[in-house]
C-alpha positions as CSV (number, residue, x, y, z in Angstrom):
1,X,-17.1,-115.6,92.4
2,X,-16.9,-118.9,90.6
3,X,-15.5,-120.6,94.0
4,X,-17.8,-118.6,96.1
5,X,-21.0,-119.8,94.0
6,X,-19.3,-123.8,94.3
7,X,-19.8,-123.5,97.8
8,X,-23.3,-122.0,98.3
9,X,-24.0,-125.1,95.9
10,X,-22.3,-127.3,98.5
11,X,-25.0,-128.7,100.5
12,X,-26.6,-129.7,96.6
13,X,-23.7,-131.4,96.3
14,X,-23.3,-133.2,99.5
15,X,-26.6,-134.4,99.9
16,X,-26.5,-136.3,96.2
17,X,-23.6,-137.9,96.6
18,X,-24.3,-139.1,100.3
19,X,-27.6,-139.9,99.2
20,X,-27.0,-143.7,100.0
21,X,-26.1,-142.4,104.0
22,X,-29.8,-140.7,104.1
23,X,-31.2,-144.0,103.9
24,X,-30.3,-145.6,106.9
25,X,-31.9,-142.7,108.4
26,X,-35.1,-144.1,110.9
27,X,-38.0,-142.5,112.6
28,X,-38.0,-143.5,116.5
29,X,-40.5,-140.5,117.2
30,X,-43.6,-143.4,118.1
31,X,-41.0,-145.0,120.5
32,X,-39.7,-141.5,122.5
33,X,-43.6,-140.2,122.4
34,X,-44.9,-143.8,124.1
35,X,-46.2,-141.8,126.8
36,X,-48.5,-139.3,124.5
37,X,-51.7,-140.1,124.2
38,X,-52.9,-141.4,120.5
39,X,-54.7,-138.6,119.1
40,X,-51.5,-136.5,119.4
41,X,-49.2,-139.3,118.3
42,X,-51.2,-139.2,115.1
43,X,-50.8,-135.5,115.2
44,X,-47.2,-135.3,115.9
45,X,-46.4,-138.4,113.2
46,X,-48.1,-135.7,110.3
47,X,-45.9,-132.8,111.6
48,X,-42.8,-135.1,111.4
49,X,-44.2,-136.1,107.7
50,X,-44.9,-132.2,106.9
51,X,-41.4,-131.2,107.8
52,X,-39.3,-134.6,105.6
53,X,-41.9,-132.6,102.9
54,X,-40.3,-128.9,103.8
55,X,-37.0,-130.4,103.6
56,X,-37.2,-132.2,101.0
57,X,-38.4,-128.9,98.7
58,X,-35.8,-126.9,100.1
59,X,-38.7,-124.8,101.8
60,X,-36.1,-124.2,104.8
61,X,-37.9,-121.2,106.8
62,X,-41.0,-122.9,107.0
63,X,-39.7,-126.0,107.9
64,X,-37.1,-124.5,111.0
65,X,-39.9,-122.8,112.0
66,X,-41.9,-126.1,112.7
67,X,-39.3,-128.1,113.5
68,X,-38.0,-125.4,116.2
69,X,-41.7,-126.0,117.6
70,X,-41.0,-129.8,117.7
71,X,-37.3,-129.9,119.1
72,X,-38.7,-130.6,123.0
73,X,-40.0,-133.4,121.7
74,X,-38.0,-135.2,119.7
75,X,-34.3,-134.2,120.2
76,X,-32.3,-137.0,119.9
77,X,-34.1,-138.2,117.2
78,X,-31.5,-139.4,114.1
79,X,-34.3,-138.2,111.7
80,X,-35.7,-135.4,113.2
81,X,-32.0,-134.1,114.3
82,X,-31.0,-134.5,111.0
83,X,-33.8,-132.3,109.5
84,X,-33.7,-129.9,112.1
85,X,-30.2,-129.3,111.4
86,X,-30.7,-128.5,107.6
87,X,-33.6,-126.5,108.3
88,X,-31.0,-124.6,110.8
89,X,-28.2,-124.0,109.0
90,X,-29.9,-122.7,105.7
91,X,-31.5,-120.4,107.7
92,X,-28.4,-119.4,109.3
93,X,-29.6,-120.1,112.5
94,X,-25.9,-121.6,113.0
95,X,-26.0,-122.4,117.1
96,X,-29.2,-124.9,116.6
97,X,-27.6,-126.1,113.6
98,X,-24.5,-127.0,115.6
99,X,-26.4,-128.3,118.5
100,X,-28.4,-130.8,115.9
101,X,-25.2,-131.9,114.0
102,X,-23.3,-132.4,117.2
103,X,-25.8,-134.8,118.7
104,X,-25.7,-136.5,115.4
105,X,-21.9,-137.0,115.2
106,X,-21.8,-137.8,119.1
107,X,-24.4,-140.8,118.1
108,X,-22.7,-142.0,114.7
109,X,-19.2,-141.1,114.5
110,X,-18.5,-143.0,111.2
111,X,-21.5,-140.9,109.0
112,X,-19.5,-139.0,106.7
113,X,-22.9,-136.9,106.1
114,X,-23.4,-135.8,109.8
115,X,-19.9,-134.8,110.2
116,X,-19.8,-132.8,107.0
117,X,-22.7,-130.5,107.7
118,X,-20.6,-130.1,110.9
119,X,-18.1,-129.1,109.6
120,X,-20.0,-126.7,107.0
121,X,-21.7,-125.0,110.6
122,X,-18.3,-124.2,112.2
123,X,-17.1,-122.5,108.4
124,X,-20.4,-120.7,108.2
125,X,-19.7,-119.4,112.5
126,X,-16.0,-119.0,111.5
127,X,-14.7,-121.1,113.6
128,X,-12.3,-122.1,111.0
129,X,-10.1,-124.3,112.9
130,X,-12.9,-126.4,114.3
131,X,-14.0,-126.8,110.0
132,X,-10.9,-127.8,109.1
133,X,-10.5,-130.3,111.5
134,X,-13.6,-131.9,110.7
135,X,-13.7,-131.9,107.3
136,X,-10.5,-133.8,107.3
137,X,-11.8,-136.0,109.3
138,X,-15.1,-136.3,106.7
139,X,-11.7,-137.0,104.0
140,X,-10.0,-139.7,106.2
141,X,-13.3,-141.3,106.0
142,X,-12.8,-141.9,102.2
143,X,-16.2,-140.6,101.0
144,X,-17.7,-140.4,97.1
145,X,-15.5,-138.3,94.9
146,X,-17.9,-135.5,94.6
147,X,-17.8,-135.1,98.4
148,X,-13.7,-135.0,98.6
149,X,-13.8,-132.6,95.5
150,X,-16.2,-130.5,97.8
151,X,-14.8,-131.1,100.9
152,X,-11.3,-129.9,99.2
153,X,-12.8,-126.7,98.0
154,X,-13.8,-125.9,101.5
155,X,-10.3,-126.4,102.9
156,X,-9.0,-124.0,100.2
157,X,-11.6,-121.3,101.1
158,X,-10.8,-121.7,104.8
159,X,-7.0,-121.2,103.7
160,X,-7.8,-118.3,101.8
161,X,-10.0,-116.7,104.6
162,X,-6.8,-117.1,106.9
163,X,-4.8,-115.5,104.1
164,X,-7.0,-112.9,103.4
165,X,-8.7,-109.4,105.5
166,X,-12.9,-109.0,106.2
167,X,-13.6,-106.4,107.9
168,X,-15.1,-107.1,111.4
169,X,-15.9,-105.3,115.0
170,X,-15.0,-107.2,117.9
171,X,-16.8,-106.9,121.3
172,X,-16.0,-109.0,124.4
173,X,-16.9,-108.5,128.0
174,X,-15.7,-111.6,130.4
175,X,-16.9,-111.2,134.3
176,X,-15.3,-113.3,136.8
177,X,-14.6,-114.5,140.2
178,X,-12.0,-116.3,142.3
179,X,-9.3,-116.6,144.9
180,X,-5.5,-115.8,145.2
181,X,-3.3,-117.1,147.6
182,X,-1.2,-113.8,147.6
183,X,-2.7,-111.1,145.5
184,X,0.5,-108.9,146.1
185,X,3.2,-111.3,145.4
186,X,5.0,-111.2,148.4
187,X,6.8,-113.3,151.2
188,X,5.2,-115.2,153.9
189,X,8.5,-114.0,155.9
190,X,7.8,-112.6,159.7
191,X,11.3,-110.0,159.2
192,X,13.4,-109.3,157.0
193,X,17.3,-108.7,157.0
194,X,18.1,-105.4,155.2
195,X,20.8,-102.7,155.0
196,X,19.7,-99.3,156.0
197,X,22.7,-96.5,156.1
198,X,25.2,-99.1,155.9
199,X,24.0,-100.7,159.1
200,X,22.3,-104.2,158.8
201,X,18.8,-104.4,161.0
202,X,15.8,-107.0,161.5
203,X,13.1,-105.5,160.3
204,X,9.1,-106.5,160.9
205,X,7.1,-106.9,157.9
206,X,3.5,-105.2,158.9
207,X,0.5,-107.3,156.9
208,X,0.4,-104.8,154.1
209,X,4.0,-106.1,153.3
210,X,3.5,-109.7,153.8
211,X,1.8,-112.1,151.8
212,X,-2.2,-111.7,151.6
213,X,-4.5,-114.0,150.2
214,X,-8.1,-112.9,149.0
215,X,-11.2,-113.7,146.5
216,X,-12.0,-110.9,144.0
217,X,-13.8,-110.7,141.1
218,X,-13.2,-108.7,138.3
219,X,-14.5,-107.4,134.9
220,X,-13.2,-107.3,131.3
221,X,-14.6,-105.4,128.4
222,X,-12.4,-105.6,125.2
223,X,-13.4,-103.5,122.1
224,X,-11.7,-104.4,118.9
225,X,-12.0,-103.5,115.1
226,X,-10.3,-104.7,111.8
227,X,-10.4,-102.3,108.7
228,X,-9.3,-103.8,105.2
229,X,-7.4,-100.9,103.1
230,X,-6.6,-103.6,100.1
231,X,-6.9,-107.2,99.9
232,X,-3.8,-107.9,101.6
233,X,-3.8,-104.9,104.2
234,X,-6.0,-103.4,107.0
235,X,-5.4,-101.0,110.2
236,X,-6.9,-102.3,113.6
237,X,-7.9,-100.5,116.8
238,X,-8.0,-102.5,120.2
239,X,-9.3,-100.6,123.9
240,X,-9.1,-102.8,126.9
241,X,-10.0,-101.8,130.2
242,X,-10.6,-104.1,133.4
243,X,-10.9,-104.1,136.9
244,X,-9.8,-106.4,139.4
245,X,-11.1,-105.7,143.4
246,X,-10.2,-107.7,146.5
247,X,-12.6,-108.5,149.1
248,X,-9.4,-108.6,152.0
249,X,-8.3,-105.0,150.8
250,X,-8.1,-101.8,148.3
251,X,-4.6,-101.9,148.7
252,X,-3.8,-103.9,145.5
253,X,-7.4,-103.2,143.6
254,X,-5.9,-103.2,139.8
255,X,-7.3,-100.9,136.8
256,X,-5.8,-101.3,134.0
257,X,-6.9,-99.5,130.5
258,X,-4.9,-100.0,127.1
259,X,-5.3,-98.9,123.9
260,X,-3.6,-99.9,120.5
261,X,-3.6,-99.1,116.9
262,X,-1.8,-101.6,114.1
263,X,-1.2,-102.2,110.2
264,X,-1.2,-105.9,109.4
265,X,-0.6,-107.1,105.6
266,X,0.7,-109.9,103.8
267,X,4.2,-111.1,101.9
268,X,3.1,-114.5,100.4
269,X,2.3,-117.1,103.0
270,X,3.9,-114.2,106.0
271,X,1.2,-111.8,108.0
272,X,2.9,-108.9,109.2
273,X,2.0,-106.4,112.0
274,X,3.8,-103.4,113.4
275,X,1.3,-101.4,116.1
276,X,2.2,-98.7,118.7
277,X,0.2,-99.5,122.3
278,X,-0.2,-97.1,125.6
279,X,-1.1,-98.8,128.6
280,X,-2.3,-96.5,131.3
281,X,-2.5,-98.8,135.6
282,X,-3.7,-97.7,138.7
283,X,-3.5,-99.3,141.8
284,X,-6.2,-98.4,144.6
285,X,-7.9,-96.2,142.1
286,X,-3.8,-94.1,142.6
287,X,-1.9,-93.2,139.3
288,X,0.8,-96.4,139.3
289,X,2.1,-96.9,135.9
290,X,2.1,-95.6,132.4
291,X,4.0,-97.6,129.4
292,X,4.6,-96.1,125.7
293,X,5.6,-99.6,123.3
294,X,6.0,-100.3,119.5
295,X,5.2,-104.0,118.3
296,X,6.5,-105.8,115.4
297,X,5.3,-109.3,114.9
298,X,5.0,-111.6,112.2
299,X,3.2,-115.4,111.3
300,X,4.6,-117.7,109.3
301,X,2.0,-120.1,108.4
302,X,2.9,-123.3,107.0
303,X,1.3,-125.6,104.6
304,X,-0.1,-127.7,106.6
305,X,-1.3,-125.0,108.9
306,X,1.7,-125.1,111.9
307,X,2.7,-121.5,112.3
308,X,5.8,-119.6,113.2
309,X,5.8,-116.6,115.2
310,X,7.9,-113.6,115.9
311,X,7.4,-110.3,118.6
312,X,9.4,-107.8,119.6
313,X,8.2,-105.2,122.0
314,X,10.2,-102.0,122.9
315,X,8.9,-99.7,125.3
316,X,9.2,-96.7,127.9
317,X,7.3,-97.5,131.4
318,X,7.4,-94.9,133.9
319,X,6.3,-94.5,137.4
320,X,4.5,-91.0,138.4
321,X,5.9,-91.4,142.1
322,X,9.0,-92.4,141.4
323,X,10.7,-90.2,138.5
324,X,13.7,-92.3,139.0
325,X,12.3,-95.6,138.3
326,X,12.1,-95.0,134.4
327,X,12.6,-98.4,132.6
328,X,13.1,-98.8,128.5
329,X,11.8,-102.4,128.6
330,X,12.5,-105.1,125.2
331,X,10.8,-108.2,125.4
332,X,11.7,-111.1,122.2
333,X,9.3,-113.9,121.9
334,X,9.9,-116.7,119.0
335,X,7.3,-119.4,119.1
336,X,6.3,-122.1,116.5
337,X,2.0,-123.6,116.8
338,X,1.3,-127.2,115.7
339,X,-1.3,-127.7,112.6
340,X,-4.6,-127.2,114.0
341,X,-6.3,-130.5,115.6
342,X,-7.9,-132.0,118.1
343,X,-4.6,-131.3,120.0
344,X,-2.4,-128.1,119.5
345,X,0.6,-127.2,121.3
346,X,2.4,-124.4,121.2
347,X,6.4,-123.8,121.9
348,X,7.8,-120.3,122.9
349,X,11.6,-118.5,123.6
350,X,11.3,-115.5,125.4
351,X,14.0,-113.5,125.8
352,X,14.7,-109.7,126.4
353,X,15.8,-107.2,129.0
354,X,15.0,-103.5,131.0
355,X,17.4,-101.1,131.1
356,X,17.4,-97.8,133.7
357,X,16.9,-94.4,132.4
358,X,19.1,-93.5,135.5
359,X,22.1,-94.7,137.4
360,X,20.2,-94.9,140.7
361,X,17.6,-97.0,139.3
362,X,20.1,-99.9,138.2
363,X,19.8,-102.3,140.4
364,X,16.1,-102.5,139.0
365,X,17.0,-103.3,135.4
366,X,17.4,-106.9,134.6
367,X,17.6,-109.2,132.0
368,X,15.7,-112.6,131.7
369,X,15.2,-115.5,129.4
370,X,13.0,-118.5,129.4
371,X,10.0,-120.6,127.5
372,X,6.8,-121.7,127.4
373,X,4.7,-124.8,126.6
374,X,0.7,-124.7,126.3
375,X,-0.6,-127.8,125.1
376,X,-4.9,-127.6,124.1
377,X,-7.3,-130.2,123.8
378,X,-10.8,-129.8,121.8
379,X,-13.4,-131.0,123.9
380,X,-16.2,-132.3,121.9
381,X,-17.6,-129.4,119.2
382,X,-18.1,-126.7,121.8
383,X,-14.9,-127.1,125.0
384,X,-11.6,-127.5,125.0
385,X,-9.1,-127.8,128.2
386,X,-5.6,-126.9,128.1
387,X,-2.3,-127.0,130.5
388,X,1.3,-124.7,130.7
389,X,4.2,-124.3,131.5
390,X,6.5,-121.2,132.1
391,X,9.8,-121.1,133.1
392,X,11.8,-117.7,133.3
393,X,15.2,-117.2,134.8
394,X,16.6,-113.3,135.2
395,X,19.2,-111.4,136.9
396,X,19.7,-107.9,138.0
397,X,22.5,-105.4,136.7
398,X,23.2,-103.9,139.9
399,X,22.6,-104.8,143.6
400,X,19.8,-103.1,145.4
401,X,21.4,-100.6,148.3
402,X,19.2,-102.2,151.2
403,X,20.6,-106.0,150.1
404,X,24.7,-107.7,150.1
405,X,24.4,-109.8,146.9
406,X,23.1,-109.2,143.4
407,X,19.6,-110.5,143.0
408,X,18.7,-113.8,140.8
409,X,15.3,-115.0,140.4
410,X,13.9,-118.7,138.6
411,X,10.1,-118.5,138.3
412,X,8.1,-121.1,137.5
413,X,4.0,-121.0,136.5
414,X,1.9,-124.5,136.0
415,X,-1.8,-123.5,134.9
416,X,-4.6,-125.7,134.0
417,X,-7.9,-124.7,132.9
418,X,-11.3,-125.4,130.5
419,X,-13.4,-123.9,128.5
420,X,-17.6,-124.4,127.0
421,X,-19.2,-122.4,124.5
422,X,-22.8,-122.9,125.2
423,X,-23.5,-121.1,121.9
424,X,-21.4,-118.5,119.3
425,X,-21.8,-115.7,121.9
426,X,-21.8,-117.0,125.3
427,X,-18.6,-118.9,127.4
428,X,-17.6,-120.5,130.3
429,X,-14.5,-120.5,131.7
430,X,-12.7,-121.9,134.7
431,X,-8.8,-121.7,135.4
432,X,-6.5,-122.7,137.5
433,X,-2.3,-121.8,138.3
434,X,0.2,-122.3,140.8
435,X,3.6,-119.9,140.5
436,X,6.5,-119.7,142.4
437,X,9.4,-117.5,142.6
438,X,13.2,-119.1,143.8
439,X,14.9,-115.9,144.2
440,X,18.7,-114.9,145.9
441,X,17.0,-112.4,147.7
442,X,14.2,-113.5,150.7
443,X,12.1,-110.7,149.9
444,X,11.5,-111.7,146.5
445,X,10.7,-115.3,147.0
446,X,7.3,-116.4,147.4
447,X,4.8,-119.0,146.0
448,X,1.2,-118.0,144.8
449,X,-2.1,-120.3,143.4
450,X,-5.1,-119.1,141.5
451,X,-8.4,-120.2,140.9
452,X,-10.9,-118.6,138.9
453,X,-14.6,-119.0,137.1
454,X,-15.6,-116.7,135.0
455,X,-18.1,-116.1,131.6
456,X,-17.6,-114.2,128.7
457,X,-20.4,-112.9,126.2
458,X,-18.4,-111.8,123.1
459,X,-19.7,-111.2,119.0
């Protein structure tokens, strides 16, 4: 209680001690209104003095609601940015807040003041990595010592919020659109050689069987909610559905709906989670694949807020027209995350293997190792862009009946994409990938590129 009361006294705090900043604050409201005729110049000057006044008496409702009439006007202003801002944010109308303090940042970098209230917006939107990154910057800055004995009180609530269980609900629905070079992953080959009752024939590949290329567009809805049973504990439930359609054929039209249930809790700096998951795919609105798994994963997190990470999935996937092609699938995945900053990169080992339920069905089961690399860039207070890399090698356990040589596949995926949050709820997206698959066996080699744009409303 004692912390949580130090912090609602924070802005007090922050504003007295960066008192001396305030002052270099000026009023260019006559220059941006030039155009405005004098009798509303004179006008506009006493709302700009009427809302310093608000501010100034901490009579924050009346003065957001007067600067929110004002912000066409004088946007851009240091002064009037500034007070919108603190209007904003202590009337917890966080996005204009954020919009305010960016603007003023963008401006003047080296004010320890404007970046601080940043920083206090992004803890106050949870966006806990973006807060910690700025308010070491507001540190590196070397302010007054009441501001670093603030500041440092914030860091340790943002560490205790990442150590510690709220309870939330989650709600995310992402819409989208694109093209794909080969939305069934297949070859570009005209025939094929293959070995049909021991005799070896030519055969055509029909369209369906080649590679096909096609926009489509595709929805996401993603439900989630977190559940604290102590202060170190809590149960989460996840349901995913989307859909993906093709405009060149309902062939390969994918829907795909998952649920999940987990327990997460803490050992000391460790986060634990075990969760059992059903996936449930169809393919051309046709029964295609169901898969049973249990999850075990765990976060390391570090002092200085790198992370390591372990997963293990085991599961049972089966295919309703093909009682043959069961497949108990383990999948290992150790990965270590860099201390959240303006750049983050993440390194991964992923390892594991499917085995066949039955002897028939071997030359499906393979096992495969490989990493990846995703490196992300914050892009001003509301984007960031990112890059990866994947690389995964794998080999069969048996040779398939209609083939002469044991199959062998390298696959490679580069993917580039961005993202903008125009506000807390709303996201842009655009992404971009190319793959390709070396593989022993012609019928399993084949290149594929992605593009895609899409948005996402989430709370």
């Amino acid at each position: 209680m004692k912390k949580l009361a130090l912090l609602l006294l924070s802005p007090l705090i922050i504003l007295v001690a960066l008192k001396g900043h305030t002052a270099e604050l000026t009023t260019d409201a006559t220059a941006s209104n030039s155009q405005v005729p004098a009798a509303e110049q004179k006008k506009n000057k006493a709302r700009l003095e009427a809302l310093a006044v608000l501010v100034k008496r901490k009579q924050y409702p009346q003065a957001f609601s007067l600067a929110d009439r004002l912000a066409q006007l004088y946007e851009g202003d240091a002064t009037f940015d500034f007070q919108y801002g603190m209007a904003a944010v202590e009337t917890r109308h966080y996005d204009e807040a954020l919009f305010a303090f960016e603007r003023l940042v963008i401006g003047a970098p080296q004010q320890a003041r404007y970046r601080a209230e940043l920083a206090r917006t992004h803890f106050y939107l949870q966006n806990l990595v973006r807060a910690k990154i700025e308010f070491e910057k507001v540190l590196a800055q070397k302010p007054p010592a009441a501001v670093v004995l603030n500041v440092t009180k914030f860091l340790e609530q943002i560490e205790d919020l990442q150590h510690s269980v709220q309870p939330r609900f989650m709600f995310a629905m992402d819409m989208a659109g694109g093209y794909d070079s080969n939305i069934n992953s297949a070859t570009d080959e005209l025939a094929l050689d293959l070995i049909i009752d021991d005799v070896l024939l030519n055969v055509t590949l029909n369209d369906d069987s080649r590679e096909t290329a096609s926009s489509y567009w595709s929805t996401l809805l993603n439900f989630g909610y977190l559940s604290p049973l102590t202060k170190t504990s809590s149960y989460d439930l996840r349901v995913i559905y989307s859909n993906r359609t093709n405009s060149e054929t309902e062939l390969y039209n994918l829907d795909t709906a998952m649920a999940e249930v987990g327990f997460s809790f803490f050992t000391g700096r460790i986060r634990w989670r075990t969760a059992g998951r059903y996936q449930y795919v169809q393919l051309n609105s046709e029964e295609f694949l169901n898969t049973t798994s249990a999850i075990v994963q765990s976060q390391y997190l570090l002092r200085r807020g790198a992370m390591y990470g372990f997963t293990m999935n085991i599961g049972q996937s089966s295919y309703p027209d093909n009682p043959d092609g069961d497949l108990t699938q383990q999948t290992y995945n150790l990965s270590y995350t860099s201390a959240p900053k303006k750049r983050t990169w993440m390194f991964a080992l992923i390892f594991g293997g499917d085995t066949a339920s039955e002897t028939i069905n071997e030359y499906n089961a393979k096992s495969y190792q490989g990493f990846t690399y995703q490196s992300t860039y914050l892009w001003g207070q509301r984007g960031s862009r990112y890059w990866l890399f994947n690389l995964i090698a794998s080999e069969y356990d048996a040779i398939n009946p209609t083939q002469d040589e044991i199959r062998k596949d390298l696959a490679t995926l580069l993917g580039v994409g961005w993202r903008y949050a125009f506000s807390s709820s709303f996201t842009v997206r655009n992404d971009y990938s190319l793959s390709y698959t070396d593989s022993t066996i012609v019928a399993n080699t084949y290149k594929r590129a992605k593009v895609e744009f899409g948005l996402t409303y989430s709370f």
